[in-house]
Steps between C-alpha positions, in 0.01 A plus 500: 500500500617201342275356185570238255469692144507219209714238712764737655461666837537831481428794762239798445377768666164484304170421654320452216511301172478782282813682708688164461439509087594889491863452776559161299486695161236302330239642234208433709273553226669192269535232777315238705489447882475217740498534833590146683366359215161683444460755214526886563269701266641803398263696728507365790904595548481799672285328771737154474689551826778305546633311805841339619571186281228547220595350221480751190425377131571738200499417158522642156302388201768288211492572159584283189422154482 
């Protein structure tokens, strides 16, 4: 299926958030996710499923200041 993943359209063959994080390579423990603009909790991402033209939301907490 086709998703976009932080503004670029990629393909996956998860069907679930947390699958998306582990194919994509992201620590899923260190990074927040949005969903076509709603927020993700971390445990609700194994039961995220994800559809055709979602768009997908990660991102990492910044250090320094």
């Amino acid at each position: 299926m086709r998703i976009d993943l932080n503004g670029e359209v990629i393909r996956t063959q998860a069907l679930t958030l947390a699958d998306l994080l582990s194919e994509q390579g992201f620590d899923a423990p260190c990074v927040a996710t949005a969903l076509n603009g709603d927020f993700i909790a971390r445990s609700m991402r194994d039961a995220t499923r994800l559809d055709e033209g979602m768009k997908v939301e990660v991102l990492s907490p910044m250090q320094g200041g």
